[in-house]
C-alpha positions as CSV (number, residue, x, y, z in Angstrom):
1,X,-97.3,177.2,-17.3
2,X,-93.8,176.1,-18.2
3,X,-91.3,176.1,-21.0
4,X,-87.8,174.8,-21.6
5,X,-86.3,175.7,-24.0
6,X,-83.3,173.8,-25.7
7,X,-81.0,173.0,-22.2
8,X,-78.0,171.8,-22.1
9,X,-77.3,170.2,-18.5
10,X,-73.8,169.3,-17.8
11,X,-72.1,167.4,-14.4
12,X,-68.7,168.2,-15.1
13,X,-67.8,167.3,-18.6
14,X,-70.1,164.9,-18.8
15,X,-73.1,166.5,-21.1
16,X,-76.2,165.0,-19.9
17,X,-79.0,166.5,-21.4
18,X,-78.5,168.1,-25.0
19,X,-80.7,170.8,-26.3
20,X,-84.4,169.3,-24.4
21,X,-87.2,171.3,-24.5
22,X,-90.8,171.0,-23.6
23,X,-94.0,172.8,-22.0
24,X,-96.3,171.3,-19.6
25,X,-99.7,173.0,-18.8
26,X,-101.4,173.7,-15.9
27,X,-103.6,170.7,-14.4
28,X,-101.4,168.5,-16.5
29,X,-99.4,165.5,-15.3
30,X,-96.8,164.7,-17.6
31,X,-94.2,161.9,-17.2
32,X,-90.7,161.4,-18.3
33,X,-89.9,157.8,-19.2
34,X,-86.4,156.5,-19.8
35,X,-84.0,153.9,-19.3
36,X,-81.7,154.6,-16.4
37,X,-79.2,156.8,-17.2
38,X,-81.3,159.1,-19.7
39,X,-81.3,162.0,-17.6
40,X,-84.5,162.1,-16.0
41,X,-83.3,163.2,-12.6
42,X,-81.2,165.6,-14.3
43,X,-84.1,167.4,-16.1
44,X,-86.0,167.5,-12.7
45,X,-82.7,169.3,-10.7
46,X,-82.4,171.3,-13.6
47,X,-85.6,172.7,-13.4
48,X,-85.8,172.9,-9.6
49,X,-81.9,174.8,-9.6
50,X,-80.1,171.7,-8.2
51,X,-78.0,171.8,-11.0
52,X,-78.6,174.5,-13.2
53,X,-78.5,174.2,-17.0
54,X,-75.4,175.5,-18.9
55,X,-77.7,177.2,-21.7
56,X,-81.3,177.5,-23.0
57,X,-84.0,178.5,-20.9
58,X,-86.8,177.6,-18.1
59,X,-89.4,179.8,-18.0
60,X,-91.9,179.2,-15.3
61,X,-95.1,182.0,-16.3
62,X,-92.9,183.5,-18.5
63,X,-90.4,184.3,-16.0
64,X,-87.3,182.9,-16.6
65,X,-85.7,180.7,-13.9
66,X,-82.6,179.0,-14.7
67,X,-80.4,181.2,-13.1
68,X,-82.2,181.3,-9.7
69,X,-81.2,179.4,-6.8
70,X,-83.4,176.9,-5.5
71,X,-85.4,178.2,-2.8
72,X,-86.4,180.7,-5.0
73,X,-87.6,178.7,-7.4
74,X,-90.0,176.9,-4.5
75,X,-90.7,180.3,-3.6
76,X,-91.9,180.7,-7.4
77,X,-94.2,177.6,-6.9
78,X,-92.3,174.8,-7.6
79,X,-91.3,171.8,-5.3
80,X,-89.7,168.5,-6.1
81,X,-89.8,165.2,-4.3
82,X,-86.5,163.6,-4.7
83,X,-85.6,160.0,-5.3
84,X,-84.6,158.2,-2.4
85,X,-87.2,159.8,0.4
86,X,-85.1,162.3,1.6
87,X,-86.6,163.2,5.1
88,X,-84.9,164.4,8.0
89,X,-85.3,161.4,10.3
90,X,-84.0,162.9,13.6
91,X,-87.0,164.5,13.3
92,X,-91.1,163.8,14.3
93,X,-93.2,163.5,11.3
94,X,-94.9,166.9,12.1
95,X,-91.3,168.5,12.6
96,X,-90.6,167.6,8.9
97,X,-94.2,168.7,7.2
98,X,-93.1,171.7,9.1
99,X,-89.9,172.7,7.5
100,X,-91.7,171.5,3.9
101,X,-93.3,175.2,5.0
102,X,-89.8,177.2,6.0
103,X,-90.9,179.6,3.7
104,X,-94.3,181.0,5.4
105,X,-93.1,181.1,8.9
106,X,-92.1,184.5,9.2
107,X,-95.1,185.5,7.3
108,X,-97.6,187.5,9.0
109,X,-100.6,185.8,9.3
110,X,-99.7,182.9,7.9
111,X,-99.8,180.2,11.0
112,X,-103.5,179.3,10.5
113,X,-102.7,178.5,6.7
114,X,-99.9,176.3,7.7
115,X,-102.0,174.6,10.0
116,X,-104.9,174.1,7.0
117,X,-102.1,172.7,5.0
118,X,-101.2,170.3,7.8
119,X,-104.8,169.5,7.6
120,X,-104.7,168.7,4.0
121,X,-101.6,166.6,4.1
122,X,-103.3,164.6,6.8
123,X,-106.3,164.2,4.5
124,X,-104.3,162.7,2.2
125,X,-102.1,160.4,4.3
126,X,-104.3,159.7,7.7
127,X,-101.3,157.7,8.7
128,X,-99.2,160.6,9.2
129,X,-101.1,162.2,11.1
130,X,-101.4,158.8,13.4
131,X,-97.6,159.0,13.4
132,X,-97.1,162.7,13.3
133,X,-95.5,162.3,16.9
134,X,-93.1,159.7,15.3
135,X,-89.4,160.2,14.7
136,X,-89.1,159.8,10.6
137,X,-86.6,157.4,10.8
138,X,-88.8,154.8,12.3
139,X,-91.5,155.4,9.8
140,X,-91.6,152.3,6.9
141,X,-90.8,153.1,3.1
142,X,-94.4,153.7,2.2
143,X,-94.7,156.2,5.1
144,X,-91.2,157.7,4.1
145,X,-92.9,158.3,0.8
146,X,-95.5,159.9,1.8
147,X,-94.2,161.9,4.5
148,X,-91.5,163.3,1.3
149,X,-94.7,164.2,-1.0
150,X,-96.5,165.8,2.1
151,X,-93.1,168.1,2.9
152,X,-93.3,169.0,-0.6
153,X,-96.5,169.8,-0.6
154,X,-96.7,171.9,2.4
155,X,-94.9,175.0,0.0
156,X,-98.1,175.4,-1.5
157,X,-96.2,174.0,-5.0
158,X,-97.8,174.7,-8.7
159,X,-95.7,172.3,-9.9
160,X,-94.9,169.3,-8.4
161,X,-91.4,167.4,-9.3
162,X,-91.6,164.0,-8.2
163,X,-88.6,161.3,-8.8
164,X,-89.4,157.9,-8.8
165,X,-92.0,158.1,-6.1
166,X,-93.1,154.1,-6.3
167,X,-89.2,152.9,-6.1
168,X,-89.1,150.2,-3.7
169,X,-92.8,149.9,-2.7
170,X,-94.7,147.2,-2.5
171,X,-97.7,147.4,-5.1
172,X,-100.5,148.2,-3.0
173,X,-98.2,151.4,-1.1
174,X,-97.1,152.0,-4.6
175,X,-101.1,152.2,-6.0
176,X,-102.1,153.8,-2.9
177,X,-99.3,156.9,-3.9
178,X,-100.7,156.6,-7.2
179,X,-104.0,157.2,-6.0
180,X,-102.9,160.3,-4.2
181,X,-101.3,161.7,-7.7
182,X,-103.9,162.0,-10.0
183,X,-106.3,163.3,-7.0
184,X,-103.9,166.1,-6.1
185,X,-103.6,166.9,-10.1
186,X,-107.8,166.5,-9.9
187,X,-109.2,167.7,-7.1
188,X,-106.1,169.8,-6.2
189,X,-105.0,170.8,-9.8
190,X,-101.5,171.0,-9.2
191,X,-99.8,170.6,-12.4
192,X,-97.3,167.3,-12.0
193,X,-93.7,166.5,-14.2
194,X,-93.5,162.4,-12.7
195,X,-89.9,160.5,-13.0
196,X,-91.5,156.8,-12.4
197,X,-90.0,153.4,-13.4
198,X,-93.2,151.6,-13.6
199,X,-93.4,153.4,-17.3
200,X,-97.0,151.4,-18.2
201,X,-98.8,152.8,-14.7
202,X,-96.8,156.4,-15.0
203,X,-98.7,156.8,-19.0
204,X,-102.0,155.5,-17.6
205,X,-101.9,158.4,-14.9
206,X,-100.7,160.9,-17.5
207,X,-101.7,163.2,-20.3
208,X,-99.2,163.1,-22.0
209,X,-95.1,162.1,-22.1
210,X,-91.8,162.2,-23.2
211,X,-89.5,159.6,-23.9
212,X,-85.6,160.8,-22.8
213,X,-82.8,158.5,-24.0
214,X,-79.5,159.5,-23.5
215,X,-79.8,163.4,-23.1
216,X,-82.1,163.8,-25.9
217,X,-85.9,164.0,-26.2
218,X,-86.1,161.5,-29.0
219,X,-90.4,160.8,-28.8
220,X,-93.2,162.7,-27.0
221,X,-96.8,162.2,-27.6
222,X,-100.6,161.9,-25.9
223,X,-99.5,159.0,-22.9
224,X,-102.5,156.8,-24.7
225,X,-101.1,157.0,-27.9
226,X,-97.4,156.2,-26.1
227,X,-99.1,153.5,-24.8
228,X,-99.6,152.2,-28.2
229,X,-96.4,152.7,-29.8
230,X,-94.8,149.5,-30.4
231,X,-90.8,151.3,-30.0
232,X,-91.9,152.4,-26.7
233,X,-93.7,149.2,-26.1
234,X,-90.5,147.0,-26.4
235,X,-88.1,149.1,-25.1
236,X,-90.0,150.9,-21.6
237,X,-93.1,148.7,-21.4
238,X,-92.4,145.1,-21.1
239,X,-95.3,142.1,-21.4
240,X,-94.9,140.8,-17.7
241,X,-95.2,143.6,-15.8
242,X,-97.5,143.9,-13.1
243,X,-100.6,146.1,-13.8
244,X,-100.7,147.9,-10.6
245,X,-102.7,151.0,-11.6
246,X,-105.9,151.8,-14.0
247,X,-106.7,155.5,-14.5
């Protein structure tokens, strides 16, 4: 489904990601794990044309997409949910799933599709559609959350980006937007490239991973067999942490 191919990201002069490259397949979740700082965030806006790599390659079906800008890269299939819940809080709930969808509204015949996504966000999140009336801002982190996956998902995405989406929630929130992850890649079979800091749940939910320290790709591997590996063990994994997800 996708392919990079030896990028080079830079902010500035500062070179933060050197010569990365990977595939991920469709159906797949794959997650990148790294200590803050790696460029994790910067591989995601990379690929979604935030900030576009200096050289290599992204190839999305084999069409190459580095040099688009980004709504045409979620026109392509391909939506990201950033870090930090990025809503539009002046806004109702419905107003923002809404906008997630900017790109089908002057479509003809495309309001009762809209609506079935609606539907399906509200499947997955019943509390948004009991605060669908609800300015965003009012909403609590966990709803934030889900109201920024929801938006994303109302493009219709292939490819799902999402960055950090546990940060800051309390573990049952955080295993409930878990939950909600592997169903979409299951039931939904969006393909899904996760940015999470809880590295032990983000390997259990995966197929596979790369590890990113400093720019580089320096590891990748089956997430089982990551799980395993005794580097990745003591530097990502920890012995204390919480186990707040089992695949």
């Amino acid at each position: 489904m996708l392919k990079i191919k030896n990028i080079n990201t830079y902010y500035g002069q500062v070179h933060a990601l050197k010569n990365v490259s990977l595939h991920l397949s469709a159906g797949e979740i794959v997650t990148l794990i790294g200590a803050n700082g790696a460029g994790k965030t910067t591989l995601l806006n990379s690929m979604s044309g935030i900030v576009p790599p200096r050289s290599g390659e992204i190839l999305f079906y084999d069409v190459p997409i580095n040099n688009l800008a980004a709504h045409q890269i979620v026109k392509m299939g391909i939506s990201q949910v950033p870090e930090g819940r990025q809503i539009f809080k002046p806004l109702s709930v419905e107003d923002n799933l809404g906008l997630g969808a900017y790109l089908y509204h002057r479509r003809k015949g495309e309001k009762e599709q809209i609506k079935k996504t609606v539907a399906m966000v509200y499947e997955l999140f019943p509390i948004l559609k009991e605060r669908k009336n609800q300015l965003a801002g009012t909403l609590s982190g966990g709803e934030l959350q889900m109201l920024s996956i929801g938006r994303a998902l109302m493009a219709r995405p292939k490819l799902l980006l999402l960055d950090e989406p546990s940060m800051g929630l309390a573990p049952m929130i955080a295993q409930e937007i878990f939950r909600v992850i592997v169903n979409l890649s299951r039931e939904n079979k969006t393909t899904i490239l996760l940015v999470e800091q809880n590295a032990r749940a983000a390997l259990k939910m995966a197929h596979r991973g790369y590890v990113l320290e400093t720019g580089r790709l320096i590891l990748e591997g089956m997430a089982a067999d990551l799980l395993e590996n005794k580097e990745v063990q003591r530097a990502y994994l920890g012995k204390d942490k919480k186990e707040i997800w089992e695949r």
